[in-house]
C-alpha positions, -999 to 999 in steps of 0.1 A, spaced: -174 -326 -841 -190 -360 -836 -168 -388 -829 -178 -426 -837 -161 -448 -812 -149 -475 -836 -135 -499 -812 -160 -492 -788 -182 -524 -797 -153 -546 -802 -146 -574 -773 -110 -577 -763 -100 -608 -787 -112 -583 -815 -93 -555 -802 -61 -570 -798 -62 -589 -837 -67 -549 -845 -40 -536 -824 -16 -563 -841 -27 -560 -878 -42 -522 -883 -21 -503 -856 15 -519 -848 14 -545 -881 41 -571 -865 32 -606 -855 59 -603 -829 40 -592 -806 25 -600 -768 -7 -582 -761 -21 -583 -724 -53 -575 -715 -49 -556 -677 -72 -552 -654 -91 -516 -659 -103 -491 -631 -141 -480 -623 -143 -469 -654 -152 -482 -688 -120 -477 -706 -94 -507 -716 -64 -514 -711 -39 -534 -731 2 -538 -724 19 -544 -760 52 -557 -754 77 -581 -777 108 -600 -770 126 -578 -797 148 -559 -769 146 -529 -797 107 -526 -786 95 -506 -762 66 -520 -738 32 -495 -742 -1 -491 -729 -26 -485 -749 -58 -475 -736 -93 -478 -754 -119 -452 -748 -150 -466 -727 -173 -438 -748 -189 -431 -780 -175 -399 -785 -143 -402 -772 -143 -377 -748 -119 -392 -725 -98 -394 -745 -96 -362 -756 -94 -351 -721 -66 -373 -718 -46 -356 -743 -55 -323 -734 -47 -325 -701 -12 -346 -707 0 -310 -725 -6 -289 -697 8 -314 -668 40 -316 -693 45 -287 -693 44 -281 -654 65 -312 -654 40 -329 -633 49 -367 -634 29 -385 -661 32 -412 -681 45 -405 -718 19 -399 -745 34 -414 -776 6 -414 -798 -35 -403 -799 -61 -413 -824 -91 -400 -809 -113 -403 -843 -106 -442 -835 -111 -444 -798 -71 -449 -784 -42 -432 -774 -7 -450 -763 13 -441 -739 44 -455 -718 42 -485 -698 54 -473 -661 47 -511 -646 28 -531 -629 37 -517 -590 9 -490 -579 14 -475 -546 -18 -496 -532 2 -529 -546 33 -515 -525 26 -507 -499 4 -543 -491 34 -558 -502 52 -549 -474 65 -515 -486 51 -500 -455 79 -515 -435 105 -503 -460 109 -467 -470 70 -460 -480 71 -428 -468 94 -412 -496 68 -421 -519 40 -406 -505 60 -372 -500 67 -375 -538 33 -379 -540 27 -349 -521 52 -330 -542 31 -341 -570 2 -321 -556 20 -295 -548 37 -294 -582 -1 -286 -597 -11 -263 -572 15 -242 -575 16 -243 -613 -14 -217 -601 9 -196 -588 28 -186 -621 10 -161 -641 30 -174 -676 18 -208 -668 -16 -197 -661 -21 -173 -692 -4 -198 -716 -33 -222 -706 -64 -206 -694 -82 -224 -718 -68 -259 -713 -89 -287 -697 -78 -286 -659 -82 -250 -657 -117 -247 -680 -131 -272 -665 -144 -270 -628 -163 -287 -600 -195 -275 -596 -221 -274 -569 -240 -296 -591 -215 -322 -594 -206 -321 -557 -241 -330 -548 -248 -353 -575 -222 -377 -562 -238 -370 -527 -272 -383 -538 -256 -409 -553 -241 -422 -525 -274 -419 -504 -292 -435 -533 -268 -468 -540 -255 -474 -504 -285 -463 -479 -310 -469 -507 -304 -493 -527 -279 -517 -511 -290 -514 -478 -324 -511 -485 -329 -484 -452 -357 -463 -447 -345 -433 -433 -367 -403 -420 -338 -381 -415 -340 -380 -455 -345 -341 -451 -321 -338 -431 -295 -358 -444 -299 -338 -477 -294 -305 -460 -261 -318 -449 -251 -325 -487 -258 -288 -494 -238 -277 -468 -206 -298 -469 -208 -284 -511 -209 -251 -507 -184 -248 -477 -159 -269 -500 -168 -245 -527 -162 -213 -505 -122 -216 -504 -101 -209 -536 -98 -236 -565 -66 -249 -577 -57 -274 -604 -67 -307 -592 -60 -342 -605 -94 -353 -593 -90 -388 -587 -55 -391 -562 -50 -424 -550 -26 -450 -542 -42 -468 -576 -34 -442 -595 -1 -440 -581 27 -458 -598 64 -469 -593 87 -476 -617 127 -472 -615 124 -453 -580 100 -423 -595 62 -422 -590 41 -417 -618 0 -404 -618 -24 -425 -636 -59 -419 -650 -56 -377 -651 -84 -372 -681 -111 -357 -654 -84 -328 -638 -104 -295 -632 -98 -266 -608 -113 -277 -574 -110 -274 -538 -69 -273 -526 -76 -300 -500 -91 -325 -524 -62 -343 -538 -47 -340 -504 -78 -361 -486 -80 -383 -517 -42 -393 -513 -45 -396 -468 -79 -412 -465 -76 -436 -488 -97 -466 -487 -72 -488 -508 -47 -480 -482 -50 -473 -441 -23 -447 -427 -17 -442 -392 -26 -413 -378 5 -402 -369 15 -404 -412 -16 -386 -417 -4 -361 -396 34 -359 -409 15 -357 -447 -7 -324 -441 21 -310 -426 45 -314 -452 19 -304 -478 13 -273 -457 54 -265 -455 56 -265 -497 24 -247 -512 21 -216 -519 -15 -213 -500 -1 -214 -467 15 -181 -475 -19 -168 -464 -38 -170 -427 -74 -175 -436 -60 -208 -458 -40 -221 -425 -72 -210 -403 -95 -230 -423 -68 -261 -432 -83 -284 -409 -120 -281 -411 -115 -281 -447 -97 -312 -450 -124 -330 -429 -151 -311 -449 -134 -323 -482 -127 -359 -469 -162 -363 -459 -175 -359 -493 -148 -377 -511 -153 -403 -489 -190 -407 -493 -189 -401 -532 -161 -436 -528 -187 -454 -513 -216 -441 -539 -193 -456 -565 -183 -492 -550 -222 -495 -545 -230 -485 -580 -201 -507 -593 -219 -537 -577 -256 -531 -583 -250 -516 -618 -222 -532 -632 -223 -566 -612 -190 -560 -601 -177 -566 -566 -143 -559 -562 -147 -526 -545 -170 -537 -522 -140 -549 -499 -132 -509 -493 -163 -498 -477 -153 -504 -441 -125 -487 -445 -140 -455 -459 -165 -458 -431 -139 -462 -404 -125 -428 -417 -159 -410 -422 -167 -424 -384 -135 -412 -372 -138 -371 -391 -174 -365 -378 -175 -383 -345 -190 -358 -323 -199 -335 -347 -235 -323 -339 -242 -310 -371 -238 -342 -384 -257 -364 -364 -283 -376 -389 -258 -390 -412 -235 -403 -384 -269 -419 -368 -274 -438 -400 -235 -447 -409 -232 -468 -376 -268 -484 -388 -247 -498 -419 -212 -496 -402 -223 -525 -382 -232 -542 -411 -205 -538 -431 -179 -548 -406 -194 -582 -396 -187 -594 -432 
């Protein structure tokens, strides 16, 4: 069925006349525009000084035919179910572009811990984080689970080879390419690296992933930590939340947290129940973190090129730093490595 994004065309004074007259019908109320993510969607808080109402979100699909927020919807059924911490969904329209959902706050994990929540007790949270993970891996584990939803979005859906190395290209198209402006003769050579950091992810065994783990997806409210922005979850690599959540850009870890954080991921899944998984943990986790780390940077360049939007820019150096720090050495890298320290150099005399 096709979908006509109503709202989609509508700027955020017309949307939130809408929201008050057509979908809530109170003049009570205070609507807040919040800042959105990388994506296209909006966001709106809806609150009132009526103690009887309950603060929401509602979020406004960023496409035509509303696919995310089908996804959304689809995907909220299966991580309730698993009791995987999201967000309430209270209500979906997707003929008319919106769904709304419970407001869990203001405080992501990114805004505590550069608050100072890294001097506090920071490290609770990110081992609820990593429950979280495991939480959806292991909802792999459960046969009822699985057959109940075998044809539910995060376990239909799937990365691909294509996908891997179309945010690979990406990056080598906005960042060495584009924002850099480099000529590079290694291109060959840099490509055959792509191909072989995909299918080496893509030769250990998919799990339910959220697909997009990071500290600003990552919220606090009233001591629990709730996941954001889940509409894109598909089975992928085991170690790809993981690296999404410890080399974060938005947030730099010590090593030594790092360290604590794979192990007590590895102590709780089910995976490590067999060798080849623990054999393979660690070149997997650098394999995986290399490309989420480079499709990161694909993004922040398209964000400003594309969308004139520079915000992200601020994170490159610390991706960088990360990728410099997992293939350091690493012969079979040294095409790509050659050319990072090119913009490396660069990017951390801004």
């Amino acid at each position: 069925m096709t979908i006509n994004n109503k709202l989609l065309e509508k700027e955020n004074d017309e949307l939130i006349s809408h929201f008050e007259s057509q979908v809530f019908r109170r003049d009570d109320l205070n609507i807040e525009t919040l800042v959105g993510d990388a994506s296209t969607r909006r966001y709106f808080r809806v609150s009132s000084n009526d103690p009887d109402f309950r603060s929401v979100i509602v979020m406004v699909s960023g496409k035509k035919d509303c696919e995310d927020i089908n996804s959304h919807v689809e995907s909220y059924d299966y991580f309730m179910k698993i009791g995987f911490p999201v967000p309430e969904l209270i209500k979906s329209v997707p003929d008319e572009g919106y769904i709304i959902e419970e407001d869990v706050g203001d405080t992501s994990l990114e805004l505590y811990m550069n608050s100072g929540g890294e001097t506090a007790d920071f490290y609770s949270y990110y081992v609820k984080a990593i429950d979280g993970i495991v939480l959806l891996q292991n909802s792999f584990d459960n046969a009822g689970i699985v057959s109940s939803f075998s044809h539910s979005l995060p376990l239909r859906n799937r990365f691909t080879e294509k996908k891997f190395i179309e945010e690979l290209e990406m990056f080598y198209d906005y960042f060495f390419i584009r924002y850099h402006k480099m000529d590079i003769p290694e291109h060959d050579d840099i490509k055959n690296i792509f191909y072989q950091i995909t299918e080496e992810i893509l030769s250990e065994v998919l799990v339910p992933t959220h697909r997009d783990y990071h500290s600003r997806n990552l919220f606090i409210k009233s001591n629990k930590l709730y996941v954001l922005d889940f509409q894109d979850a598909r089975l992928g690599p085991a170690h790809y939340d993981l690296v999404s959540l410890i080399y974060d850009p938005y947030i730099r870890l010590t090593g030594a947290t790092q360290k604590r954080l794979f192990n007590e991921y590895k102590s709780k899944v089910y995976l490590s129940r067999y060798s080849t998984f623990i054999k393979n943990f660690e070149r997997q986790c650098t394999i995986c973190a290399l490309q989420r780390l480079l499709k990161a940077i694909g993004t922040y360049s398209y964000m400003y090129l594309k969308r004139h939007n520079s915000f992200y820019l601020q994170f490159i150096s610390n991706a960088l730093r990360d990728i410099n720090i997992l293939i350091d050495g690493k012969d079979e890298f040294k095409p790509l490595a050659d050319n990072l320290k090119i913009v490396a150099k660069k990017e951390w005399g801004r």
